[in-house]
N, C-alpha and C positions, 0 to 999 in steps of 0.2 A: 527748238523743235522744228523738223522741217516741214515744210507747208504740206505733204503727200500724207506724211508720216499724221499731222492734227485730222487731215480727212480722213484716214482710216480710224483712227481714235473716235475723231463723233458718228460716223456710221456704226462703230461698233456700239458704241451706246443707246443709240438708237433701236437696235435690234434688243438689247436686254435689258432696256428701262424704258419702259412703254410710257409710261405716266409722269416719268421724269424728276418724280416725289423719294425721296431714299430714305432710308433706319438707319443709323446709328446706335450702338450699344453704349449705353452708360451704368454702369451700377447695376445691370441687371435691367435697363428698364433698355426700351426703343423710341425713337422719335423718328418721325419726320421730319422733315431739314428743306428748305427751299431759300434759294438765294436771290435777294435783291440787287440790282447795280443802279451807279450812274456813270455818265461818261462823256465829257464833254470831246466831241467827236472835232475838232481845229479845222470849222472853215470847210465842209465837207458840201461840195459845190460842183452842179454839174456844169458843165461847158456852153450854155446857153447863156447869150446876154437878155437878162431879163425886163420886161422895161417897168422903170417906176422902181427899179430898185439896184442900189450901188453893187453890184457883180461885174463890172467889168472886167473888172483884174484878173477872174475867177474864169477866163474864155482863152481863147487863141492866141487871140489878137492883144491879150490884156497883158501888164507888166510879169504874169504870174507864167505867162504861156502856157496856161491851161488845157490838154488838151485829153483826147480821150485814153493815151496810156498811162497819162498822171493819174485823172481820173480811177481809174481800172487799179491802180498800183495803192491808193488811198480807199479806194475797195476792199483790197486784200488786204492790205496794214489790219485795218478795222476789223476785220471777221476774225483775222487769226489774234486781235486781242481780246475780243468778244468771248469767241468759243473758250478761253480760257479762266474768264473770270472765276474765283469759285470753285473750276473745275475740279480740283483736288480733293474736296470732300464731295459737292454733290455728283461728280461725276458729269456732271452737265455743265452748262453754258447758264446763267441767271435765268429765272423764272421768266424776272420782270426786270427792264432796262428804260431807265431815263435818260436821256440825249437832247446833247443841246449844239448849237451851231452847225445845224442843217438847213438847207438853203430851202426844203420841198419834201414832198411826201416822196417822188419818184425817186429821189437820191437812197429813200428808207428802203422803198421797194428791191432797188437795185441790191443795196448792201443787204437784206435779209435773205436775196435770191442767192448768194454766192453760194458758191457749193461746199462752205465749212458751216455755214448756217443755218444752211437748207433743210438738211435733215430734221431741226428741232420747228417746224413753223411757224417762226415769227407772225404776228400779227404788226400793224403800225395803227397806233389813235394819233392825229397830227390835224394842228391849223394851221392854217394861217395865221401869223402874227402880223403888224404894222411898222415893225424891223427895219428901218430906211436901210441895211445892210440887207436883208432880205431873210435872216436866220431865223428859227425858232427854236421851240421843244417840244421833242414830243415825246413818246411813250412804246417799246417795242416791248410784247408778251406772247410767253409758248401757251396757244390756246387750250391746251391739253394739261395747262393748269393753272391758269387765269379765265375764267369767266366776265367780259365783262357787260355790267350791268347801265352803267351812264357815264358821260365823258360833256364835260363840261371847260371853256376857255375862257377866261376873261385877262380883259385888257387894264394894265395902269394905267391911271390916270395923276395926271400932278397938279395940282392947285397952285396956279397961276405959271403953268408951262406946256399948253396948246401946241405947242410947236415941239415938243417932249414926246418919242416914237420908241418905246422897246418890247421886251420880248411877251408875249401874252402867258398865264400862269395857266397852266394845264391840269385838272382835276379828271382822274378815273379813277371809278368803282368796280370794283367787283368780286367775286367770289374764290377764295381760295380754298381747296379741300371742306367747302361746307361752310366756309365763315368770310364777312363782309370784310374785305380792306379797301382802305383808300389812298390812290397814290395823289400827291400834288407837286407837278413837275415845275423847276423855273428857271431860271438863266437873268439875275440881277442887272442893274444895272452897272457898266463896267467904271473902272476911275480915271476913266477919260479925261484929261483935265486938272488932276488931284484928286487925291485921297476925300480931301477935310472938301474940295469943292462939288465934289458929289457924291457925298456920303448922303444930303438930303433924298436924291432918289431911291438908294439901297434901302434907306428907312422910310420910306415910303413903300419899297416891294415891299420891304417885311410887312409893313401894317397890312397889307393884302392876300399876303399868306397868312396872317396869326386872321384876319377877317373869316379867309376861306376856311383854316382848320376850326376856329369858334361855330360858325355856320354848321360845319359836319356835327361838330359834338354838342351844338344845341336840338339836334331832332335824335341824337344818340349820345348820350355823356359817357358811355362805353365805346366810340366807335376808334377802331384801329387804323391808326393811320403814318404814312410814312411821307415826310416831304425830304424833297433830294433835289439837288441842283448845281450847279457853279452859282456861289452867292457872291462872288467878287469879295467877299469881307471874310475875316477868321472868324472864330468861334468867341474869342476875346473884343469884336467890336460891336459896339453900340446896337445897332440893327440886328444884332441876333438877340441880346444880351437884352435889350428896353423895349427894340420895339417886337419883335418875334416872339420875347419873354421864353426862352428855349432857357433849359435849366444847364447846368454845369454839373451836376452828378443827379447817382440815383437817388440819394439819400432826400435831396431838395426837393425831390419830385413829387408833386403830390395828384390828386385827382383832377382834370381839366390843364393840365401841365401839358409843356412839352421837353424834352428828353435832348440831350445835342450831346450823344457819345461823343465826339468828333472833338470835343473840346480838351479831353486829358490826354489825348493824342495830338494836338497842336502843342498842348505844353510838354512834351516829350522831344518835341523838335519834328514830330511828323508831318510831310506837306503831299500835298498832293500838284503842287508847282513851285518853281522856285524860278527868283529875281535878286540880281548882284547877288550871290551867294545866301541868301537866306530864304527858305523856304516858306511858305503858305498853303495851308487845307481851303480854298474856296470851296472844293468840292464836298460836298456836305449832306449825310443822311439826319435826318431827325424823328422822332418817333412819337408820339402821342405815350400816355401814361399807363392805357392798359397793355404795351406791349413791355412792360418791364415788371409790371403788378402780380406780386409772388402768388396772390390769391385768383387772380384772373386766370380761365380756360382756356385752352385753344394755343395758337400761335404766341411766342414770346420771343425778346430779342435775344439769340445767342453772342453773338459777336461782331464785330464792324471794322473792316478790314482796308485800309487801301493798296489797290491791286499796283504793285512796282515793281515788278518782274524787271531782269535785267535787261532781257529783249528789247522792253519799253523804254530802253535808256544811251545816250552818248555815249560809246565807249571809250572814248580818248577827249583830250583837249580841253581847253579850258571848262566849258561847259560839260566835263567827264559828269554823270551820274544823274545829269539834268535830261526831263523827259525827252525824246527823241522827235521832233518838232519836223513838219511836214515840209514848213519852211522857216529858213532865219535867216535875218539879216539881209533879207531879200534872194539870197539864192536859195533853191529844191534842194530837200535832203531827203525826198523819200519817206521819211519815217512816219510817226502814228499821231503824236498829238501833244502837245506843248502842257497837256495835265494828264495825270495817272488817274484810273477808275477811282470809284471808292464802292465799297459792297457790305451788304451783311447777310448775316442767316436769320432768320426764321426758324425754330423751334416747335411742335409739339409730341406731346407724349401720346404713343401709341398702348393704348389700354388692351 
């Protein structure tokens, strides 16, 4: 789609879907429909050397030659994959968007100012993390139907490794069409190293996410909540599986559960990045119990989708089909991001 051609499309939407909320017909009934994302955004860095934190690369004068058209060019990558998430059924761009390897709030700023974005008003929830790289996550929503209510960051911590700096896990609340959800954003720790040699950190994020979602759902055993991130791990390793205790179908799931659609799409061969020829889901939505709970009101999970438009992808050469990486191998290739989004719907029935 050409970049003129996506602007006109989201202004158009703009003008005829005020609220950004749509029906769908099923069977005679309607729902609302609102669509979640996440999207690990590759190293998205402005051109200041920042100090106290490793970006040099990421400036001028750095191996990366970073400068303000590159900048500007991983700008638009971004927006024109944004605006698309989803777009086929909701018409819109995601509600709500988790983002991870962002150097800054101003980078959020920039990319929600562009003009395929603009139209829907992004909001950005964003900390600071401790990141010796300088990245974080954080959280972009259209205010026009995310409300939110509190936003909360906390840091891991590793038991006997002080000297141990990654990404902070990001919690917001807030109100959708009348009902409380919870997002809880993260960006794991990576396998720097090996797999089996820091797999203890990833299961240590997890214990701090299964911490943060236990905490929500002990002041509410009903409460809806969706965590999403790059976990560096599949849906098959340990840390989702023992320490996240994220279930593998609907059927296991029961009350105080967590839910990991994402898992019979990895056994399908679905990724959301791929290494020497085999693919991996790091990126990963998960759901609390009441949003699958046939007896529970309100919002429910439709479906969960990763976004791999072909656009997003090498068209030729060895790495044909592998997502289209901003950089490899150390030279610029322009493109968008070395992982594919991952998204779902939201569901309810309009009485």
């Amino acid at each position: 789609m050409k970049r003129n051609n996506i602007l006109q499309t989201a202004i158009i939407i703009v003008v005829f879907s005020i609220i950004f909320t749509f029906s769908v017909k099923s069977q005679q009934k309607q729902f609302k429909v609102v669509s979640v994302a996440f999207y690990n955004l590759e190293n998205l860095f402005d051109t200041l050397d920042t100090p106290d934190k490793n970006d040099f690369e990421y400036t001028p004068e750095g191996d990366n030659k970073w400068d303000s058209k590159k900048y500007n060019t991983k700008l638009e990558r971004m927006s024109e994959a944004i605006v698309q998430i989803g777009a086929d059924v909701t018409k819109a761009p995601p509600a709500v968007i988790g983002v991870s390897e962002i150097e800054n709030r101003k980078v959020l700023e920039d990319l929600v100012a562009m003009p395929l974005l603009k139209p829907f008003n992004y909001k950005v929830v964003h900390y600071e993390s401790p990141d010796r790289r300088g990245v974080d996550v954080a959280l972009l929503y259209q205010s026009a139907i995310l409300e939110v209510i509190n936003t909360t960051s906390t840091t891991l911590k590793v038991e006997g490794r002080d000297d141990f700096f990654t990404r902070d896990q990001l919690v917001v609340s807030g109100i959708v069409d009348g009902e409380k959800i919870h997002f809880i954003v993260n960006h794991w720790p990576s396998r720097s190293g090996g797999e089996s040699t820091s797999r203890p950190l990833r299961n240590a994020a997890a214990d701090l996410t299964r911490s943060l979602a236990d905490s929500i759902m002990l002041i509410d055993p009903d409460a809806k909540i969706i965590i999403m991130g790059d976990l560096n791990d599949d849906p098959s390793n340990e840390s989702l599986l023992k320490h996240l205790k994220a279930k593998k179908t609907v059927e296991e799931t029961k009350p105080g559960d967590l839910y990991n659609p994402m898992y019979e799409m990895y056994k399908k061969g679905i990724g959301t990045l791929a290494y020497r020829d085999a693919w991996n889901i790091f990126d990963q939505l998960i759901v609390s119990y009441p949003l699958i709970n046939k007896d529970e009101t309100g919002f429910k999970l439709y479906k969960t989708k990763v976004f791999d438009k072909d656009f997003l992808k090498n068209e030729s050469g060895k790495y044909k089909g592998y997502p289209k990486r901003t950089h490899a191998g150390g030279v610029y290739q322009g493109g968008y991001s070395d992982h594919f989004p991952v998204y779902l719907f939201l569901t309810k029935e309009i009485k």
